[in-house]
Each structure stands twice: as structure tokens, then as C-alpha cells.
C-alpha positions as CSV (number, residue, x, y, z in Angstrom):
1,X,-70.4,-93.4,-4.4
2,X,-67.0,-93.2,-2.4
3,X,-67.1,-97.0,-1.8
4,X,-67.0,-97.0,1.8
5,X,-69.5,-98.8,3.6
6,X,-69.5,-97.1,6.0
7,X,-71.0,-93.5,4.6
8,X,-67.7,-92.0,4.6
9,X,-66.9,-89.1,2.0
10,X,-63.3,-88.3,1.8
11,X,-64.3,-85.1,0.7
12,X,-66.7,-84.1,2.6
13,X,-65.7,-85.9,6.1
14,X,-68.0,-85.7,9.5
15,X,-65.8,-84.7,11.9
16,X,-68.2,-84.3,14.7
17,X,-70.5,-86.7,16.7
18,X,-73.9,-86.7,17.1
19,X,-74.2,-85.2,20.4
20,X,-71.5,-82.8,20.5
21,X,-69.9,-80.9,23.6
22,X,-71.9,-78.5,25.2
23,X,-70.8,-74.9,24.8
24,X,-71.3,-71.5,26.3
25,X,-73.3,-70.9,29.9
26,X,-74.0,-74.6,31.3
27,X,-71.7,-76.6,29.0
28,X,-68.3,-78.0,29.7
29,X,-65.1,-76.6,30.9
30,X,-63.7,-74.9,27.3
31,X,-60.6,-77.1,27.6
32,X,-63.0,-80.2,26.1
33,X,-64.2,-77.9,23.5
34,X,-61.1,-76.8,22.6
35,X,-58.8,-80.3,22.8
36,X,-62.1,-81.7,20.6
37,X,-61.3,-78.6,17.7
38,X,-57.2,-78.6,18.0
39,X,-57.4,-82.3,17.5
40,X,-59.8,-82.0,14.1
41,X,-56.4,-80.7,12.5
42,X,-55.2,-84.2,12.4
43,X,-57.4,-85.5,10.1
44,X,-56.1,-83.0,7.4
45,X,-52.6,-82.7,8.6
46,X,-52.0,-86.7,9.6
47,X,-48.3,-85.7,10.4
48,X,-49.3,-83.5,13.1
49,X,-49.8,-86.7,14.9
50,X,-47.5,-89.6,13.8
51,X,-48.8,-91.0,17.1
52,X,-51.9,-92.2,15.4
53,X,-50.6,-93.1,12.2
54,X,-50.8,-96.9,12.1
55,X,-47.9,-97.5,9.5
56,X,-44.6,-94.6,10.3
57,X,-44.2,-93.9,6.7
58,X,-48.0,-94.4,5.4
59,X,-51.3,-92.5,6.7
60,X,-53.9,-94.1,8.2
61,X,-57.2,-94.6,6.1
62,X,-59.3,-91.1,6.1
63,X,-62.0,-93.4,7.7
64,X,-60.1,-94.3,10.1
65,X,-59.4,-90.6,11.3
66,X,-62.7,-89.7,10.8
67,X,-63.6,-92.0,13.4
68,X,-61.1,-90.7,15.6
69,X,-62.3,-87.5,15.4
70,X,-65.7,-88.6,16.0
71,X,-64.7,-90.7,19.0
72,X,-62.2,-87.7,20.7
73,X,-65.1,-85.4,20.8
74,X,-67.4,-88.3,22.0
75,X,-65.2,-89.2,24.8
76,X,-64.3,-85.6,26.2
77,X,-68.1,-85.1,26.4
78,X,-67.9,-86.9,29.2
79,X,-64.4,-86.9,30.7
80,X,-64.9,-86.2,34.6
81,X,-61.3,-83.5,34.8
82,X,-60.8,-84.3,38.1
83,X,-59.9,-88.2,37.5
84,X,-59.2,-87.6,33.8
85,X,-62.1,-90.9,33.6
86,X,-64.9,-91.2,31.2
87,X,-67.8,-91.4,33.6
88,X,-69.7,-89.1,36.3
89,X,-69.2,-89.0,40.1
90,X,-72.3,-89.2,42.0
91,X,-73.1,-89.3,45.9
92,X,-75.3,-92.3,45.8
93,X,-73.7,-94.8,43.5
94,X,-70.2,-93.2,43.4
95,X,-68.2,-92.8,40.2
96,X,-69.9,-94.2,37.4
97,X,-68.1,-95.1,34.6
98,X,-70.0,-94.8,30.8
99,X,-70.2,-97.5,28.8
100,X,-69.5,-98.5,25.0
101,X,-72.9,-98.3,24.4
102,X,-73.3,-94.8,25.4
103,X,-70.2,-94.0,23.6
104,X,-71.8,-95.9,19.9
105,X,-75.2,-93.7,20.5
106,X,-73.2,-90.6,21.6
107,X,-70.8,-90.9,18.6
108,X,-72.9,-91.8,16.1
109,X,-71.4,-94.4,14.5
110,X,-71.1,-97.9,14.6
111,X,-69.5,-100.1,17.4
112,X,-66.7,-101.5,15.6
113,X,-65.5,-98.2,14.3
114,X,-66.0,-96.7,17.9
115,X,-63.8,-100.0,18.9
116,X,-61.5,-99.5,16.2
117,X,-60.7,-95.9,16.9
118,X,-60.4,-96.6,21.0
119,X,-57.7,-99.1,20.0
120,X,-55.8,-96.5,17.9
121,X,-56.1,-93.9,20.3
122,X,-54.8,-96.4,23.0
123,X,-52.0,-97.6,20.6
124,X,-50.9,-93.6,20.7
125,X,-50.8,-93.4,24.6
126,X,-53.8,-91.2,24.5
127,X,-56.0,-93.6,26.3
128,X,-55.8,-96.5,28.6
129,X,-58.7,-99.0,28.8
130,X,-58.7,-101.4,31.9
131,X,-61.0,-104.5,31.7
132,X,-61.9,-105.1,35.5
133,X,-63.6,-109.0,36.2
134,X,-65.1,-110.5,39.0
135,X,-66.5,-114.0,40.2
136,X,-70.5,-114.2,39.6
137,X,-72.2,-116.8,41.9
138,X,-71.1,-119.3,39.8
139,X,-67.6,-119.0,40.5
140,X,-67.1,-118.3,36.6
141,X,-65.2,-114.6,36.0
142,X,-67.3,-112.2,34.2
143,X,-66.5,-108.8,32.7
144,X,-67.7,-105.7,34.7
145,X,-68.0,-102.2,32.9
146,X,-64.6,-100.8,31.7
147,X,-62.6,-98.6,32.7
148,X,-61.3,-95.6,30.5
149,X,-59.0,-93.1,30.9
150,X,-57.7,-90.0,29.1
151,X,-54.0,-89.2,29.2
152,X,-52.1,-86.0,30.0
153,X,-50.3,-87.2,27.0
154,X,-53.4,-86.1,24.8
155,X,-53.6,-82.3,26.0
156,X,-49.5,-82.3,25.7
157,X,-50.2,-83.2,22.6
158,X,-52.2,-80.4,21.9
159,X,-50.4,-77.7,24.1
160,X,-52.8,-77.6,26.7
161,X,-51.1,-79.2,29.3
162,X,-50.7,-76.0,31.6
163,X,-54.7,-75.4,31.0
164,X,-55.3,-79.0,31.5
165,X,-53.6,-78.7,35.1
166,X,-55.6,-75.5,36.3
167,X,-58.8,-77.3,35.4
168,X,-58.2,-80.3,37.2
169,X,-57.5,-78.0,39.9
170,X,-61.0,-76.2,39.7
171,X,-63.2,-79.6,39.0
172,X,-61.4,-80.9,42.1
173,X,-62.3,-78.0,44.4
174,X,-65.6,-78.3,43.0
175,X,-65.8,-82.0,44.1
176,X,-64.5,-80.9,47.3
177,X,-67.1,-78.4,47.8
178,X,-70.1,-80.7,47.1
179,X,-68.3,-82.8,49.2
180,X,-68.1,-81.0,52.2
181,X,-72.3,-79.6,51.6
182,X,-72.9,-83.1,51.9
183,X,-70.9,-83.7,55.1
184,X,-69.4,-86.7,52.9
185,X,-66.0,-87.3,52.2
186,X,-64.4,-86.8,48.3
187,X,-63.7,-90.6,47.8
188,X,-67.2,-91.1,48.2
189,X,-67.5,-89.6,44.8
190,X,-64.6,-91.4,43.1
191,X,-65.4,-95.2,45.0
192,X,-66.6,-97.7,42.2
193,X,-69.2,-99.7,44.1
194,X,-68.9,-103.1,42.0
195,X,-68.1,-106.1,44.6
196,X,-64.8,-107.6,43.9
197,X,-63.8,-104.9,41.7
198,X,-60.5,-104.6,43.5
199,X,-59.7,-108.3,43.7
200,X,-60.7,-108.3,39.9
201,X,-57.5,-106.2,39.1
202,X,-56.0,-109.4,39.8
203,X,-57.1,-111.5,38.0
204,X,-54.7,-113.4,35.4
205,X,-56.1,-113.9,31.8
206,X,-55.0,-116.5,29.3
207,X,-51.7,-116.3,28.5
208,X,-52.4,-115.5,24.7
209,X,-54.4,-112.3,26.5
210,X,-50.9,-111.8,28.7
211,X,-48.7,-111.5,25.4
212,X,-51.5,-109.3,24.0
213,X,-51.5,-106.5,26.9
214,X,-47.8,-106.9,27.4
215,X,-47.4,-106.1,24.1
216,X,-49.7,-102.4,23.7
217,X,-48.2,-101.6,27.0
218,X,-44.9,-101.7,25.2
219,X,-46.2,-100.1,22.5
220,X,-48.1,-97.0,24.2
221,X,-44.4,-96.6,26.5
222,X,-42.2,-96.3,23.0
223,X,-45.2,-94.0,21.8
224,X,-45.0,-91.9,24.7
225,X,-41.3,-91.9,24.6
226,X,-41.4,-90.7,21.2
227,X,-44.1,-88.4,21.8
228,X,-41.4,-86.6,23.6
229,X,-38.9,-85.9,21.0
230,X,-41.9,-85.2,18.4
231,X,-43.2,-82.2,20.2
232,X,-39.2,-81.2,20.2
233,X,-40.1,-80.9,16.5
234,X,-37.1,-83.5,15.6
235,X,-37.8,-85.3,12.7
236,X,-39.3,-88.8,12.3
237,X,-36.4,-90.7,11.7
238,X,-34.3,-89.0,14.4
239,X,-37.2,-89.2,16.8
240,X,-37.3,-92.9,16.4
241,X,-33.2,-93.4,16.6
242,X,-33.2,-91.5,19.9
243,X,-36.3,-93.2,21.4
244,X,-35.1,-97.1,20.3
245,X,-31.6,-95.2,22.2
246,X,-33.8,-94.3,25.1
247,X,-35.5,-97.3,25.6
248,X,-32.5,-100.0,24.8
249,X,-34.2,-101.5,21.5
250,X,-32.9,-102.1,17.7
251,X,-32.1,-99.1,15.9
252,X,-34.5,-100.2,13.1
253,X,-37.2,-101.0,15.5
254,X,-40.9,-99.9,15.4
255,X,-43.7,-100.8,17.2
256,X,-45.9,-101.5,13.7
257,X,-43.1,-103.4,12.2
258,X,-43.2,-106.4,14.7
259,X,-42.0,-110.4,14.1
């Protein structure tokens, strides 16, 4: 018995989804494959990532990076290169973006730790999640499918941002080249077909959910600052002196040690 609700064995941790990344002739570009194996070194070696430690001088819960590894993997399965967006383009319905329900079946775990690790992996700069509304018939606002996007901070991260750029180069060309066989232009594959979605972008939430995003943007442009002088290999301390320099903040500040 570890303890953990949740099936998780500290020893014996399950670092990869349920449906993992297609390999070899007819899977993925290798970048995916490879980002989804450099990244499972984190869950052993937590300070190879400070990023995603949720406390500066205290690891996160092996549960917690278990999830994350799970949820990394999950989400490069089906990263579309080209936009760096988790979803597929398509001819007739245009880009279509995956939900978290495909993500929870995909991953094999439940929601809330899928949730919980998105929010960790946001916190770090590694993702960014946009919540797009629109006005039903009803004149209410109501939540359309979300938006999620992989950084370029997350193959920097894992010293593949040179690879990262040649494959974005390739899936783009490849886009291009259905593209022009179709007699279509390339937007037509990258056009998110929702009505309103633009106007939805917008849209102004309660001001409680104002404070809320204002505050992880903050947080995921420190992290990113940070990130920089980490892959330096300065140390932590130093790190977070020259970022809180960079950025105009408290020397003592942190982004987990908020009023």
C-alpha cells in the first residue's frame, strides 16, 4: 500500500500514458518522441527543472511529476509542429483543437490530475491555455473548446530548440504542399471555424478571474526570465537575484511565496 489514492508507487512510477507516441515508419516526427524521453529525467532529477518545482527549495510530490510525465507525452502526441497547438488541421473543418477529454482517455489518468499537471506545466512557461467564449442565442457567454499551446520554452528546455526549428520548417512545407494539391490556401488549415471565436478573445471576465490570469501571466514571465539564467547553469539563488534584477521586483521575491 503506498497510500496514494491515486495508484501511485513511488518506486515503481508510470511514466508513460496509455496511448503513447507513435514511433518508427508512420509515427511522429522523433523530436515528440525524443522531448517525451529527455523530459522523463525530471521526475528522478527534480532539479533538472526548478521550473516545475512548485516550492524553490522543496520538490514537488512524486505524484505530481508522475502526472507530468504522463501528461507531456500525452500532449506531444498530438502537437500540430507547424502552430506548436494541440489539435489537427484539416481541409473541411479547419484546425481542430483536442479537447480535455481526449487528453484524460489519452493519458490515462484521471481529470483532475491531467488539470493539475496542465496548471504546473503552465505555471513553468511550458504551456499556455486560452479559454475562448462566445454569446449562445441566449445572449449568455459560454465556453468554447480551449485552446493549448506548447512553448519553445519547453524544447529550450530540453536542448532541442535548433531541431525544434527545422521541424516546424518541414511540417510547414508539408501544410503548404497539401495546401497547394488542394488548390486551397494554408490558413484554410489553421482557421478555427467557431462563430464569434475572435470577438470572444475579448471578452472581460469577473474581476476575481482578471487578478487570477494577471497573476500566472506574471508568474510564467519571471519563470521564463529565470529559465534563462538556469540553462546558464547559474545557481538557484543567483538565478533568482538576477531575474527579480531583470524584471524590477524585491530581491527576496518569488512567484510561490506571494502575499
Amino acid at each position: 500500500m503506498t497510500g496514494n489514492r491515486c495508484g501511485h508507487d513511488p518506486k515503481h512510477p508510470r511514466l508513460s500514458p496509455a496511448k503513447t507516441i507513435r514511433k518508427g515508419k508512420g509515427g511522429l516526427p522523433r523530436i515528440l518522441s525524443l522531448a517525451a524521453e529527455r523530459a522523463k529525467a525530471w521526475y528522478y532529477h527534480p532539479k533538472k527543472c526548478k521550473l516545475l518545482q512548485s516550492h524553490p527549495h522543496r520538490k514537488t510530490r512524486s505524484e505530481r511529476r508522475e502526472a507530468c510525465q504522463i501528461v507531456i507525452e500525452t500532449i506531444l502526441s498530438h502537437l500540430d509542429l507547424a502552430s506548436l497547438c494541440l489539435g489537427t488541421p484539416t481541409l473541411e473543418n479547419g484546425f481542430i483543437d483536442i479537447d480535455m477529454r481526449t487528453i484524460v482517455r489519452d493519458s490515462g489518468i484521471g481529470q483532475r490530475r491531467c488539470e493539475r499537471a496542465i496548471a504546473l506545466l503552465k505555471e513553468a512557461g511550458f504551456m499556455k491555455v486560452k479559454q475562448p467564449r462566445t454569446i449562445n442565442d441566449q445572449g449568455d457567454y459560454v465556453g468554447l473548446r480551449a485552446i493549448r499551446v506548447v512553448t519553445t520554452l519547453f524544447f529550450e528546455f530540453l536542448n532541442l530548440g535548433p531541431m525544434l526549428q527545422r521541424e516546424r520548417a518541414r511540417a510547414t512545407e508539408r501544410l503548404q504542399r497539401r495546401s497547394r494539391k488542394a488548390q486551397r490556401k494554408l490558413t484554410d488549415f489553421m482557421r478555427r471555424v467557431t462563430k464569434g471565436l475572435r470577438e470572444s478573445f475579448g471578452w472581460k471576465p469577473r474581476p476575481p478571474q482578471v487578478d487570477m490570469e494577471k497573476r500566472q501571466e506574471e508568474t510564467r514571465r519571471w519563470n521564463i526570465a529565470c529559465a534563462k539564467y538556469m540553462i546558464a547553469g547559474l545557481d538557484p539563488d543567483e538565478c533568482r537575484r538576477r531575474t527579480n534584477t531583470e524584471l524590477e521586483l524585491p530581491a527576496d521575491y518569488s512567484p510561490s511565496r506571494r502575499a
